[in-house]
C-alpha positions in Angstrom: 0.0 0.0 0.0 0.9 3.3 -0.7 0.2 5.8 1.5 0.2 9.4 -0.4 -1.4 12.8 0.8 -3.8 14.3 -2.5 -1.8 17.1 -2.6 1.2 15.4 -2.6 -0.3 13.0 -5.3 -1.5 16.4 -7.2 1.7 18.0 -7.4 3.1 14.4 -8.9 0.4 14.2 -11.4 1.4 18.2 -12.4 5.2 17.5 -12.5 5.4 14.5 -14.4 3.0 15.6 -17.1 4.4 18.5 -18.1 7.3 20.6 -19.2 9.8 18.1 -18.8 12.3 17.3 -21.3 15.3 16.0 -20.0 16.2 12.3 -20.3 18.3 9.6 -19.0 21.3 8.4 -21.2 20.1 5.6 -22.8 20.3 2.1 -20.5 21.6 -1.3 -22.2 19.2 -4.1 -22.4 17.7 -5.8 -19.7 20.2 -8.2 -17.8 18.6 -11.6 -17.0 19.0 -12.8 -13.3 18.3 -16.5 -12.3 14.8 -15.7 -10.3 13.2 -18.4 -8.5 9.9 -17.8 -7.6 8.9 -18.4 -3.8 5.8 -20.8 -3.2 4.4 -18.8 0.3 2.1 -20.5 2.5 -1.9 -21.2 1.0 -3.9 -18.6 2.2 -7.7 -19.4 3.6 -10.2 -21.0 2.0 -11.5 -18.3 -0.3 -8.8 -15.9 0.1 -5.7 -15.4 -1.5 -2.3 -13.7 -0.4 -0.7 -10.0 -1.1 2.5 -9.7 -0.4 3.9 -6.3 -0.2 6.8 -6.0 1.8 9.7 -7.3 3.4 12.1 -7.3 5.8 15.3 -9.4 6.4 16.8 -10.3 9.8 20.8 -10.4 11.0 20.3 -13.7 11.1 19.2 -14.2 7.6 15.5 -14.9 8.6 13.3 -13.4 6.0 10.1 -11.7 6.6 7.3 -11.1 4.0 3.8 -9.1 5.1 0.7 -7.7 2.6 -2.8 -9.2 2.9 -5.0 -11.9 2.8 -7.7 -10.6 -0.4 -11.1 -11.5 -0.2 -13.3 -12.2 -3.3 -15.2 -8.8 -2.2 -11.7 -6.6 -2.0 -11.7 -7.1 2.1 -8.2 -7.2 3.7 -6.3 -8.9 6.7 -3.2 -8.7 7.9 -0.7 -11.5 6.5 2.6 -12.4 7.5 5.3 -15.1 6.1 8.9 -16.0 6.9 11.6 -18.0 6.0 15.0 -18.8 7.7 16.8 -20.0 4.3 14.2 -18.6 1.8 13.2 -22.9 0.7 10.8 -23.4 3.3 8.0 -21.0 4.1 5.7 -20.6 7.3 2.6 -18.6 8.1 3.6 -15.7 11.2 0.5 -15.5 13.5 -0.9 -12.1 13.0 -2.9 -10.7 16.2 -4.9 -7.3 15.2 -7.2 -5.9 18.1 -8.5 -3.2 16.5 -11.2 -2.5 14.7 -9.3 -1.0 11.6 -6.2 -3.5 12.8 -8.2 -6.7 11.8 -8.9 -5.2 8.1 -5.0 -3.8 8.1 -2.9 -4.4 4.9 1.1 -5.0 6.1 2.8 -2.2 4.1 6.1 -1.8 5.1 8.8 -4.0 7.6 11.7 -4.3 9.1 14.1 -6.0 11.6 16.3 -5.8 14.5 17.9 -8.0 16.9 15.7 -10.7 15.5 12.3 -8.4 16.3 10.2 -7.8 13.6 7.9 -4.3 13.2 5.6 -3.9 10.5 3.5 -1.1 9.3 -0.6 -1.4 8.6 -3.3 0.8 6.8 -6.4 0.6 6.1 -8.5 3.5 4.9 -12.0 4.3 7.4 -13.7 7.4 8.4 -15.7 10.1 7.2 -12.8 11.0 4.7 -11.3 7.7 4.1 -8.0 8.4 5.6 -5.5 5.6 6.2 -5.5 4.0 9.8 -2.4 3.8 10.8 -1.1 1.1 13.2 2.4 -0.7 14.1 3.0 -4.2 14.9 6.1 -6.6 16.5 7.0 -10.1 16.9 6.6 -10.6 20.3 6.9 -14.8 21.4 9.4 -17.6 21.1 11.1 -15.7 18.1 11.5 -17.1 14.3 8.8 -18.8 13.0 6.9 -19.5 16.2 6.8 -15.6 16.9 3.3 -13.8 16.1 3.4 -10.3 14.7 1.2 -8.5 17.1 -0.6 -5.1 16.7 0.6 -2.3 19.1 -2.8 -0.2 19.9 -1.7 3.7 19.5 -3.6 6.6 20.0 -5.5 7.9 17.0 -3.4 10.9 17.1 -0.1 9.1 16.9 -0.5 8.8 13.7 -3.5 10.2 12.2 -5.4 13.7 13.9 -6.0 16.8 12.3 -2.2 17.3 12.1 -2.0 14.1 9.8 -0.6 14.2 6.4 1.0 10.5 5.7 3.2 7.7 7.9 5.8 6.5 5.6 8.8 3.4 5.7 9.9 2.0 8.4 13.9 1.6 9.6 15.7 0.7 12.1 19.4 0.8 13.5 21.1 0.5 16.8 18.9 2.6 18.6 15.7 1.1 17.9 13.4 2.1 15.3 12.7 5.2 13.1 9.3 5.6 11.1 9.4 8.8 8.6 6.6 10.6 7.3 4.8 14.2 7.4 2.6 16.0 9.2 1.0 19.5 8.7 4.2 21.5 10.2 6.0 19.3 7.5 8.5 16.4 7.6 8.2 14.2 11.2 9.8 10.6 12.5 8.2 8.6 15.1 10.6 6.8 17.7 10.6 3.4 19.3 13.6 1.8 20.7 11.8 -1.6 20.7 8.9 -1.3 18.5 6.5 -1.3 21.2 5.1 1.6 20.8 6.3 5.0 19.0 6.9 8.5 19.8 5.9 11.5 17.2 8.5 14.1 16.9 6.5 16.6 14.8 7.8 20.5 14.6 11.4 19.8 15.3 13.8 22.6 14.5 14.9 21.8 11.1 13.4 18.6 10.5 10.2 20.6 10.3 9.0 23.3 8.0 9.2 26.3 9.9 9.3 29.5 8.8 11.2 28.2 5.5 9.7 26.2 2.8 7.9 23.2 3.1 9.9 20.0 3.9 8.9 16.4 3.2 10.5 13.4 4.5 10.5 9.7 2.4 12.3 7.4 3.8 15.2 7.0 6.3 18.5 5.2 7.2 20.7 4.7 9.9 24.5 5.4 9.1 28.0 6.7 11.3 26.4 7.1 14.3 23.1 8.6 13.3 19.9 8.2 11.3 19.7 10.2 8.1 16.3 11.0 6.5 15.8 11.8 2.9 13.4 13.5 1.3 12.5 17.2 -0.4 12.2 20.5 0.1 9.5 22.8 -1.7 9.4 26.4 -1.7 6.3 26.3 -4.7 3.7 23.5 -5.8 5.1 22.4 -8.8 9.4 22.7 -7.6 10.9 20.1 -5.5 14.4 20.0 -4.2 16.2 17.1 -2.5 17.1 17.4 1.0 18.2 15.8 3.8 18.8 15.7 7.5 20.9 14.1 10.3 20.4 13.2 13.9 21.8 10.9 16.4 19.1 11.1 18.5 16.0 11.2 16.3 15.1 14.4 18.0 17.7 17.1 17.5 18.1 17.8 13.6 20.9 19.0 11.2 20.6 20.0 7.5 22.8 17.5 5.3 24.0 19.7 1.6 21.9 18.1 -1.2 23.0 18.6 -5.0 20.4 19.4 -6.9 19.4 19.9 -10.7 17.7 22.7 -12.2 14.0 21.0 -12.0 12.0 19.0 -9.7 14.2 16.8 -7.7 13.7 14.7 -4.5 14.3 11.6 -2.8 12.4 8.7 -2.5 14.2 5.8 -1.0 17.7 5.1 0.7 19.5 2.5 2.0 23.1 1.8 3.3 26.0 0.6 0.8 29.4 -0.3 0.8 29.9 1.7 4.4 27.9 4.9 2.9 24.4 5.2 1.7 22.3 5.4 -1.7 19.3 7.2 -1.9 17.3 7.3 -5.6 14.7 9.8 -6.1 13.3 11.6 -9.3 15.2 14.1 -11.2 12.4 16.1 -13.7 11.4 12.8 -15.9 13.9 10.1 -15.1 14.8 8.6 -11.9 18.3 9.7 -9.7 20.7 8.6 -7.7 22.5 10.3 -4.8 25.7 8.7 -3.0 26.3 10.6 0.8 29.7 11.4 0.7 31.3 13.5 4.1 30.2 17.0 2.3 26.8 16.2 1.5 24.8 13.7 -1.2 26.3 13.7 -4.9 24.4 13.0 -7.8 25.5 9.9 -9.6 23.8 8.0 -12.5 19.8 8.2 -14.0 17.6 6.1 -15.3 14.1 5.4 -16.5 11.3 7.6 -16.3 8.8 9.4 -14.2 6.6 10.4 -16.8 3.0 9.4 -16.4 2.0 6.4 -19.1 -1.4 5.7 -19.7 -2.8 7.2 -16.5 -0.1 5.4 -14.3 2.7 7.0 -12.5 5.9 5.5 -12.1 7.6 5.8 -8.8 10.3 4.2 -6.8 9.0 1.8 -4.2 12.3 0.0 -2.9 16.2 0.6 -3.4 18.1 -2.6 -1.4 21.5 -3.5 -1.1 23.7 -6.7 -1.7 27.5 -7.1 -1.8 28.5 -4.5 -4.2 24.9 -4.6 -6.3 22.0 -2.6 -6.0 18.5 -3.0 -7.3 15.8 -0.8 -6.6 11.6 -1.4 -7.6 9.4 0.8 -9.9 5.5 1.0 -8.9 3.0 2.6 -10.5 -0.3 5.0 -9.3 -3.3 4.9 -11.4 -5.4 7.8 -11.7 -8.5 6.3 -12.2 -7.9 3.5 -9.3 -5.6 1.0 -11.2 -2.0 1.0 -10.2 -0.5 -1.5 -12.0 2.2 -1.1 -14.6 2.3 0.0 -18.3 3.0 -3.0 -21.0 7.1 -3.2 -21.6 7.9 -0.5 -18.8 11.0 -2.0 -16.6 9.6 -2.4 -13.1 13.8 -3.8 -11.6 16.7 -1.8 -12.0 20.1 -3.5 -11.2 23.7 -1.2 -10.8 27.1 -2.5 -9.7 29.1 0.3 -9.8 27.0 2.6 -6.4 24.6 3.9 -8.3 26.6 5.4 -11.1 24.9 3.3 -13.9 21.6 1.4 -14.0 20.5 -1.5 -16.2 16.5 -2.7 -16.3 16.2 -6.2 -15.3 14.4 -8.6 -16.9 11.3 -9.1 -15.8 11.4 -12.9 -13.6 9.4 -15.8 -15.3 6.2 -16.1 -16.3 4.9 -12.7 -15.3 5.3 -11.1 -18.8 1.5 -10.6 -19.0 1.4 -7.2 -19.6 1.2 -4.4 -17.1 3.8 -5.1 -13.5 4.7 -2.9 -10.9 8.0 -3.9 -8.3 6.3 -3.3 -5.1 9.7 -4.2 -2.7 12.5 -5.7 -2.7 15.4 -6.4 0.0 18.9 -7.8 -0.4 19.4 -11.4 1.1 22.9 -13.2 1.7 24.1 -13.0 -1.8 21.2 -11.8 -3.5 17.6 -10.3 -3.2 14.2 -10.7 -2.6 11.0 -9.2 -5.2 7.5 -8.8 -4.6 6.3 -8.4 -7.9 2.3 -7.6 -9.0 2.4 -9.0 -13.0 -1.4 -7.5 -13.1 -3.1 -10.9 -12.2 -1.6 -11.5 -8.9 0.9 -11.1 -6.5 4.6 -13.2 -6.3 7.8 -13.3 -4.5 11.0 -14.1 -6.1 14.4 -14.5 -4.9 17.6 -14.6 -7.1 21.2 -15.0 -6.3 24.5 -14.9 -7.6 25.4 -12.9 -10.8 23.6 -12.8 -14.1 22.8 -16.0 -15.8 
């Protein structure tokens, strides 16, 4: 699930539609990688799964969460894992609430063998997302059950509520980035049990300056560094970014920027720095953090709307020296799959600096796809990928067949 403010959505739409002419360098064909496709766990009678995230342990236990999908469109939360990604079990999910029992799992991730997850579902008078967390909490590995963490409704929704992004984590705990109507926000937790707003921070927040907007987040040298944009207008964007060791007190980090609409979308440690991708007018961008601030490296694809659907990134992950980051798609009109031939993988070996599409893995070739995740795995990576029929995981390792 994708969990985006209409105005944010708006101000896509506007940008990617118009005016922009600039273009990636063109990529080489699509490199094939030897994809298996996972077989998860049969879902109920009468229901099938919808896997959309996933989250991979120190330990190399795998997590995958989404849905179980009615014939009528009605949700539950689903969970799955896997301690050598052959053999898959079904996590235990306990929701209490009354939105928590109807939750689709949206984003994971893991520490110290602890699993948090992230749930919407959209209720109320305006059809908002409700928003809540959930943890393993029991013997741990497959025996564990994911359990809902009850939060007050302003946690995470309230007048003040614009979106609740990805979730991260790192040696202090856990770090959940998203926006609120005084602009970009985290929420805290050090064991997933529960999580702490920081709205209006110095810095972090919008303040007296222009609007800030915070994606996704990533913990690196001693602090956790969020990515995301500034905007001082509706239709102009400029990456930015900020630091903090605490999660509470903020720094600006420098951003270099194009001439256009710029942000970033996703970011994730590599080779002892980080990698964030983002869009860059109509193609997609990467930034490398180096010690003075992030540096534009290499582009790819592009952000302009196809047929009603708007590509965006929806995962960047990290494995040995490789990277591989997902494209989804938004539909105007209510379908958000893919557009027929459009890459939905993108693989780079050299930090970021040049990307190749990947071929698409077996058998989903059926016309319109969207990557909704993927995370790296000892020597390779996980992909939830939606072909337009249904969803599938697929791991691959090893180098290019």
């Amino acid at each position: 699930m994708r969990v985006v403010s209409g105005i944010a959505a708006l101000v896509t739409i506007l940008v990617v539609t118009t005016g922009c002419t600039t273009h990636a360098t063109p990529e080489p064909g699509p490199v094939i990688l030897d994809w298996r496709e996972v077989t998860l766990p049969d879902a109920p009678a009468g229901e099938r799964n919808a896997p959309r995230a996933a989250a991979v342990c120190a330990d190399g236990r795998v997590y995958v969460v989404g849905a179980y999908v009615r014939a009528d469109g009605s949700t539950s939360p689903a969970a799955w894992t896997s301690p050598d990604l052959q053999s898959w079990a079904t996590v235990p999910v306990s929701a209490s609430t009354f939105y928590g029992v109807q939750h689709e799992l949206y984003g994971a991730t893991c520490r110290d063998g602890t699993l948090v997850a992230l749930g919407a579902k959209p209720g109320g008078a305006h059809g908002n997302p409700r928003i809540s967390s959930y943890r393993t909490v029991g013997a741990g590995g497959a025996a564990a059950a994911l359990t809902e963490v009850p939060a007050p409704f302003e946690s995470f929704g309230g007048a003040d509520a614009v979106n609740v992004g990805r979730v991260s984590s790192g040696p202090p705990g856990f770090l959940i980035s998203g926006n609120r109507r005084t602009g970009a926000a985290v929420w805290l937790s050090p064991d997933g049990g529960g999580f702490d707003i920081v709205e209006a921070a110095p810095v972090l927040s919008t303040g007296t300056g222009p609007v800030t907007w915070a994606q996704d987040a990533a913990w690196t040298d001693g602090a956790w560094v969020v990515v995301g944009a500034t905007a001082a207008s509706p239709l102009h964007r400029d990456a930015a970014s900020w630091r903090s060791s605490d999660g509470r007190t903020w720094a600006t980090l420098a951003a270099q920027n194009g001439p256009g609409y710029d942000e970033m979308d996703v970011v994730t440690p590599h080779a002892d720095t980080l990698i964030a991708l983002g869009q860059n007018d109509a193609t997609f961008q990467a930034w490398r953090l180096d010690p003075g601030g992030w540096v534009m490296t290499g582009r790819f694809g592009s952000t302009r709307a196809d047929d009603g659907r708007i590509p965006s990134l929806a995962g960047l992950a990290s494995s040995g020296d490789t990277l591989l980051a997902a494209v989804t798609f938004t539909g105007i009109s209510g379908d958000d799959t893919g557009t027929v031939g459009v890459p939905v993988l993108w693989r780079s070996t050299d930090g970021g600096a040049s990307w190749s599409p990947v071929a698409a893995p077996p058998g989903t070739d059926t016309g319109r796809q969207r990557g909704d995740a993927v995370v790296g795995t000892a020597g390779g990576f996980l992909a939830v990928v939606d072909d337009g029929t249904t969803e599938r995981v697929f791991v691959t390792t090893g180098p290019p067949a």
